[in-house]
N, C-alpha and C positions, 0 to 999 in steps of 0.2 A: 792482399793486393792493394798497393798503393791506389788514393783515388784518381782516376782520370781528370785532367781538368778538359774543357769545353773547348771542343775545335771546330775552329770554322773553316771545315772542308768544303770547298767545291765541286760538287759531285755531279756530272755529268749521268744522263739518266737514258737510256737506250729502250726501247717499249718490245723488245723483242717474247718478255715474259712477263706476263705480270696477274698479280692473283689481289682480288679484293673480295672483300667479305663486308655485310654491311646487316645489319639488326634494326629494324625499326619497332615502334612503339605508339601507342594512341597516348597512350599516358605513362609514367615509373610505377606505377602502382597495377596498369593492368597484368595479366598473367597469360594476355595473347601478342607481346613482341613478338616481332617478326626479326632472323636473323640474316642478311644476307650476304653471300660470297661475289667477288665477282673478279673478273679480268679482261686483259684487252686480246682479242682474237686478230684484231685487224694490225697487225705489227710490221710495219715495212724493216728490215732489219737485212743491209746487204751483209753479210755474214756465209761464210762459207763452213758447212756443215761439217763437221769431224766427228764421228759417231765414239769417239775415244774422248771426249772433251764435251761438258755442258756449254755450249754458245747461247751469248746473250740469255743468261738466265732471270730468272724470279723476280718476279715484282708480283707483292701480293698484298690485297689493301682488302678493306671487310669495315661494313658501317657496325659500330657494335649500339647494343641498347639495354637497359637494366634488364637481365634477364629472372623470373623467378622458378631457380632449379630446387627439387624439394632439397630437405635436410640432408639429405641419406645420398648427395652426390657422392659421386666416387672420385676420390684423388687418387691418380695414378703412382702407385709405387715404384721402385729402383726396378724392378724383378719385372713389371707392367711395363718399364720401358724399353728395358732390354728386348722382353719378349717384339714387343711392337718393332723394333729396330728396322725387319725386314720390310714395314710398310712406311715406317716414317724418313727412312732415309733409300732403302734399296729399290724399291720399288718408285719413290719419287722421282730416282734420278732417271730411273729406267722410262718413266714417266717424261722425261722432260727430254729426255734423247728422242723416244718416239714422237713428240711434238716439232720437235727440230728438225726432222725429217718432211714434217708436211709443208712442202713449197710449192710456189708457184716458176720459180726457177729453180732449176737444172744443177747448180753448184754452187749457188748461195742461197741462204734463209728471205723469200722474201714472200709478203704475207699484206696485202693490203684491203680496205673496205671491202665487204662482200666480194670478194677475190673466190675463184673457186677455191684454191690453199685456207683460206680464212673459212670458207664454209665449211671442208673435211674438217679443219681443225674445230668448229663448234659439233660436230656430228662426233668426232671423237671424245671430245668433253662431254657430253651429255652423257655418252655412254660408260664414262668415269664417274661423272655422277651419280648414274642411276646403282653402281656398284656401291656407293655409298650411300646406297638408300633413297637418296630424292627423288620424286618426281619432277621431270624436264618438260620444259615448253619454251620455243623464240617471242621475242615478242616483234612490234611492228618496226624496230630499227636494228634488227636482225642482232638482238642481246640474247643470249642463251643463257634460261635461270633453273635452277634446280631448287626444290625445295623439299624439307619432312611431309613426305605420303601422309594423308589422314589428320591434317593438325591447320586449320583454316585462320589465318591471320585476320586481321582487322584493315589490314589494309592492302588493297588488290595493287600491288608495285612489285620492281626488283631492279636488283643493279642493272647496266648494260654490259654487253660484251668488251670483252677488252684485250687482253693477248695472253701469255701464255703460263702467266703468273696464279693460273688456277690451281695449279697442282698442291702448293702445299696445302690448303685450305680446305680440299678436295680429301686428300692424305689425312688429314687430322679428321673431319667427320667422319672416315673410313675405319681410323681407329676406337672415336663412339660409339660406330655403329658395330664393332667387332666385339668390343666390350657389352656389350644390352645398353649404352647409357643414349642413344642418338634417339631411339623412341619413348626414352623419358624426359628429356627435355620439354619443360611446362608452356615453352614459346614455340612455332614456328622457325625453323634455320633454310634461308634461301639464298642459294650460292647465283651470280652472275655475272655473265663475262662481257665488258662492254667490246663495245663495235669498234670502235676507231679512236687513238688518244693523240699519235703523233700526226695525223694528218697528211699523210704521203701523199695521200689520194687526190685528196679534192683541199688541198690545201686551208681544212680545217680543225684546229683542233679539239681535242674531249667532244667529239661526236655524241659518245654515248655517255660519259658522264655528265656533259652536259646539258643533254634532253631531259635526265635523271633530275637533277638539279634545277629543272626551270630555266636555265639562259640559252639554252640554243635558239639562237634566231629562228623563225619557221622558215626566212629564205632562204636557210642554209640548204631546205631540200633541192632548192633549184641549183645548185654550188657543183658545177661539172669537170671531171677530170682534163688530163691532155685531150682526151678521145673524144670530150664532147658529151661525155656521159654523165647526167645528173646524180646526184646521193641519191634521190628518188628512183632515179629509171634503176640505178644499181640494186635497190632494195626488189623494185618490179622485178627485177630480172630473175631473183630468187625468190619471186612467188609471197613477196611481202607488200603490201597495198599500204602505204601512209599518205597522209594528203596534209599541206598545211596547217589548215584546220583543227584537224585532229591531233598534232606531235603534242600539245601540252596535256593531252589524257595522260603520256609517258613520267609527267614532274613527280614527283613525292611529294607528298604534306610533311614540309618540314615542322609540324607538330608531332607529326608520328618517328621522326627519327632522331635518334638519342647520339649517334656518333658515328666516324668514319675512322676506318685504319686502313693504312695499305702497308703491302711490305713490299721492296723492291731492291734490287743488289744497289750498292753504290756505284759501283762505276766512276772510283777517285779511288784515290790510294792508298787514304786516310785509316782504314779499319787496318788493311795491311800491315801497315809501317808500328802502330798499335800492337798487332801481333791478337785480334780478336774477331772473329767472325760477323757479330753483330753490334750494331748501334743503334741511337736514338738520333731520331731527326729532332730539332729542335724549330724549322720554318725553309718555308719554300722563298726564294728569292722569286720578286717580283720582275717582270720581264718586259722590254722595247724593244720591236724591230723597227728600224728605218730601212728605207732605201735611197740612197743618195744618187742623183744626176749630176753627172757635170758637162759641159756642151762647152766645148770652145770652136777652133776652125780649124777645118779639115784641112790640111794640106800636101805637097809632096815633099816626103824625108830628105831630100838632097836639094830642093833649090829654097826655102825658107830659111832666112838668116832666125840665129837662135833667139837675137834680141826680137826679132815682131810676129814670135808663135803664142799664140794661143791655144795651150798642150792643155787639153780636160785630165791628158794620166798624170802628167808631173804634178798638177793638181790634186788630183786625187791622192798621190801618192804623199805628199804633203799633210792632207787630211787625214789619214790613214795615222802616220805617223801622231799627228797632233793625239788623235784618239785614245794611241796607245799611251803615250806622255801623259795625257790627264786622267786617263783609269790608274795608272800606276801610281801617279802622286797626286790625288784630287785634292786635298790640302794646298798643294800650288796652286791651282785656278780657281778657285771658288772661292767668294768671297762671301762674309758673313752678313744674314741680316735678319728679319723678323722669323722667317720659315728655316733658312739654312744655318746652322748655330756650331756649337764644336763638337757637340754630340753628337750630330749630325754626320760629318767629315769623319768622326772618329767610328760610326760602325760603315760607312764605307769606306773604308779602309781594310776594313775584314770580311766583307763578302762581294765588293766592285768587282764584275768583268765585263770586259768587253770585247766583242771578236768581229774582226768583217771576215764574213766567211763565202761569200761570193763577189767574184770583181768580173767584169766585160766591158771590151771594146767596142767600137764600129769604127770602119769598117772591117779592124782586124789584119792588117795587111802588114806586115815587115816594112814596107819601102811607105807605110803612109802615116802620117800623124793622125792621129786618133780625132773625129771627130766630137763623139760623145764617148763616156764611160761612165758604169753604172757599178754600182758597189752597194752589199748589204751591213748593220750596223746592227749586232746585237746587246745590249746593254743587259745586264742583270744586279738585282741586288736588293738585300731585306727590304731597308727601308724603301719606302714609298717617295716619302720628299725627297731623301738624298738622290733617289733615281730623277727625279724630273729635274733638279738642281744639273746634273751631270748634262742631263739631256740640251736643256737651255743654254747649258754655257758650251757645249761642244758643238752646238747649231749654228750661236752667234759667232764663235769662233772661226770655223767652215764660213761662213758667208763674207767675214772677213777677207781671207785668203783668198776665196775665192773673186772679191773687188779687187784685192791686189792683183792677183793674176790675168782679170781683164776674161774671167770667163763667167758662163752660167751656173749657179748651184741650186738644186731642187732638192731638199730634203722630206721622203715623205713617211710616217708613221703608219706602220702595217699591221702593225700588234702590240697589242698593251695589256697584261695579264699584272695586277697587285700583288703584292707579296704574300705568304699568310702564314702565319707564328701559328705550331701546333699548342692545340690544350694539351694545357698541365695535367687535368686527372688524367686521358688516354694515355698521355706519355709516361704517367707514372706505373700506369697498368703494365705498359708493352716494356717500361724498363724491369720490372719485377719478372713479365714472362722470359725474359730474355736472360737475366741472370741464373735463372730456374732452367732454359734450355741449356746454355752452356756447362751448368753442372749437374746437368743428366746425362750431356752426349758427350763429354771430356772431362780430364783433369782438372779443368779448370776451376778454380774458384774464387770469384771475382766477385768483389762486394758493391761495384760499377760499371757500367759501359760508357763508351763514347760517346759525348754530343755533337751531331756533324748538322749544317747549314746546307742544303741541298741547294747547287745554285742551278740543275735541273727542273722543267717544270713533270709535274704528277698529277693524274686524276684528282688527288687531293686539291691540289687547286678551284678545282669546279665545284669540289663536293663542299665546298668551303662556303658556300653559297648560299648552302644546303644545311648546313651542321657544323659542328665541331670535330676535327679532323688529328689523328697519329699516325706518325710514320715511323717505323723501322727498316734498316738498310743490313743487306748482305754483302760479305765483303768477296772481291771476286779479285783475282788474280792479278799483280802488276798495276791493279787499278785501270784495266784496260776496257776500254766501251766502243760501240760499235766498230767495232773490228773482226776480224778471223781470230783472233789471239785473243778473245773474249773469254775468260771459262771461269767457273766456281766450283769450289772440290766439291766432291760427296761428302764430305764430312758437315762443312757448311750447310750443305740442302738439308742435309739432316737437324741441324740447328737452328735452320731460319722453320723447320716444319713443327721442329716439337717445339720452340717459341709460338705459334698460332697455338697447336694445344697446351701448354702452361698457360696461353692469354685463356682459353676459354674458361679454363680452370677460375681462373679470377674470378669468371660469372658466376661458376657453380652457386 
């Protein structure tokens, strides 16, 4: 097979599944790492269930750390894989169906913060777990972690909950443990599933990997949904007691942990059109939301002459436009200087977007000229500088327009997430496990996979904070994301599961 060359997809990333695995370590040289799984449980994911089709599938990430397995590991042969088939692939998807089912709505997938739907879905996880050997226990921000019964780490942590990307992770210790090899492992292995990544709820995001990690603000407990409902009262409600205070007992010693992977579908088009089930991430794009105001004078649509309105949407809709014109050609507005250079311009160029993805009126009326409108402004892209460069010059430009126009503009920054380029060695690992899954579970035999530019954010982001981070993406249908028309085959599950087992293989 020809080699791939380096694509920079933009991959939109859906939190309806998603599985992470994570290994910590006091030292490379001790022989009590700790390995841990984890995923996101709390998944708002409006999606409408189709028990014939996997929706919004996989996302599965795992901290990995030097593990020390004796000599006498066992590498799975052709014959061992085969046999395993029925857990690595038939059973995962069955797996991933029955999770798809657990909702808190009626006719679509929906699954938020300590949600009842989120709580059955960690009550059924654990119970996957324990079939896979571990021993299960929640912690205080409602993370469900399983770990190897009988095997005492050095360090009392574990992922947090996350959504429903446990399965393959789950699946591949299942076949350790079916082989005798899960109770010889010389380290600890603790799977966990974080709380909440997208934020539906309480409009926060990596809830749980970010408590992991160390940056969750402690005020985020106080952080209440539409109802009024705190993170906290939500955690009380299910019998979990956190106070301020206390959330940084949750962080990890980022001396005890050696690395982060996750694996999660892409959700772009990219592996499709490639014609290959798995890739390599190569970096998370960095991320801005704004939200823009604009306020002009309200008036009635039939007695203002068009010369002395002060229209906030023609306005807007001006800005909007501008937006789109300078993500497309950022090389046209930007001008060079000490920070902004042609290096600069030239990789946004290949990972720039930006979407306004909500707009409103006041008062809303047909026969009325719009007082005020309100409009959101997401901006993405590797670089760091080149993102504030965009930002700056799309600001000044808006406030422009908006003096010619003779209205008000308030621009205001709501979130600012850095970019984060995965390591090299993880990525070298997970593209070696992946070439090793596709030619165990296919024809295939490919001496590369794809490199794709996730302009999605991922738990990896938080954990980044934390450790050195890998990602691998599965490829799903059409390239389609949050949607009803969401699916990834069973062949794929089966690819993205025996790639976790070739990575662990690595460890042996």
């Amino acid at each position: 097979m020809a080699h791939l060359p380096e694509t920079h997809g933009v991959v939109a990333a859906a939190r309806s599944h998603k599985l992470l695995a994570a290994i910590t370590t006091k030292s490379t040289t001790s022989p009590f790492s700790l390995l841990l799984l984890s995923f996101t449980l709390a998944a708002m994911v409006m999606l409408r269930f189709c028990v014939h089709s996997i929706a919004s599938l996989l996302f599965l990430s795992f901290l990995v750390v030097k593990l020390a397995f004796p000599s006498s590991a066992i590498m799975f042969s052709e014959d061992t894989n085969h046999m395993h088939r029925d857990v690595l692939k038939d059973e995962a998807v069955a797996r991933l169906i029955e999770l798809g089912k657990v909702s808190d709505a009626d006719e679509y997938l929906e699954r938020t913060f300590q949600s009842p739907a989120s709580v059955r879905a960690g009550n059924l996880i654990r119970v996957w777990m324990e079939e896979a050997g571990l021993k299960t226990w929640i912690d205080k921000m409602g993370n469900v972690h399983g770990q190897i019964d009988g095997m005492n780490p050095l360090v009392d942590a574990g992922m947090f909950d996350g959504a429903l990307g446990i399965i393959t992770p789950i699946i591949a210790l299942k076949v350790l443990n079916i082989t005798g090899m899960l109770g010889k492992l010389s380290r600890p292995v603790e799977v966990i599933a974080f709380s909440d990544e997208e934020g539906v709820r309480f409009q926060s995001t990596f809830l749980g990997s970010a408590a992991i990690a160390g940056i969750l603000p402690a005020s985020t407990l106080q952080a209440h949904d539409k109802s009024g409902v705190t993170v906290q009262g939500a955690l009380r409600k299910n019998s979990i007691e956190i106070t301020e205070a206390n959330i940084l007992q949750l962080q990890y010693d980022p001396e005890s942990v050696w690395g982060y992977i996750e694996v999660h579908i892409e959700q772009g088009p990219v592996l499709e059109t490639v014609g290959l089930p798995l890739g390599l991430v190569k970096g998370i794009a960095g991320q801005t939301r704004m939200r823009v105001t604009v306020k002009g004078s309200q008036g009635h649509a039939g007695t203002v002459p068009m010369t002395m309105r002060q229209d906030p949407l023609a306005a807007a809709a001006e800005l909007i436009v501008l937006l789109e014109s300078l993500c497309k050609q950022p090389e046209d507005y930007l001008s060079y200087d000490g920070q902004c250079t042609a290096s600069t311009v030239q990789t946004l160029a290949g990972s720039l977007v930006c979407t306004v993805g909500e707009i409103s009126t006041w008062p809303s009326a047909s026969n009325v000229i719009p007082g005020q409108v309100t409009f959101t402004v997401d901006i993405r892209a590797m670089d760091d500088l080149g993102r504030e460069a965009i930002i700056y010059e799309v600001s000044n430009r808006m406030h422009r327009i908006c003096d010619r126009r003779s209205v008000l503009c308030v621009i205001e920054r709501k979130h600012d997430a850095n970019g984060v380029i995965c390591d090299s060695g993880l990525s070298s690992k997970l593209k070696s496990a992946a070439i090793t899954a596709l030619k165990r579970t296919s024809d295939e035999n490919p001496d590369d996979v794809p490199v794709l530019m996730s302009g999605a954010g991922h738990d990896a982001m938080a954990m980044s904070h934390l450790t050195k981070v890998g990602m691998l993406f599965v490829r799903c249908r059409g390239g389609v994301s949050h949607s009803p028309a969401e699916q990834v085959s069973d062949d794929d599950v089966w690819a993205a599961s025996m790639a976790v087992l070739s990575f662990l293989e690595t460890l042996m």
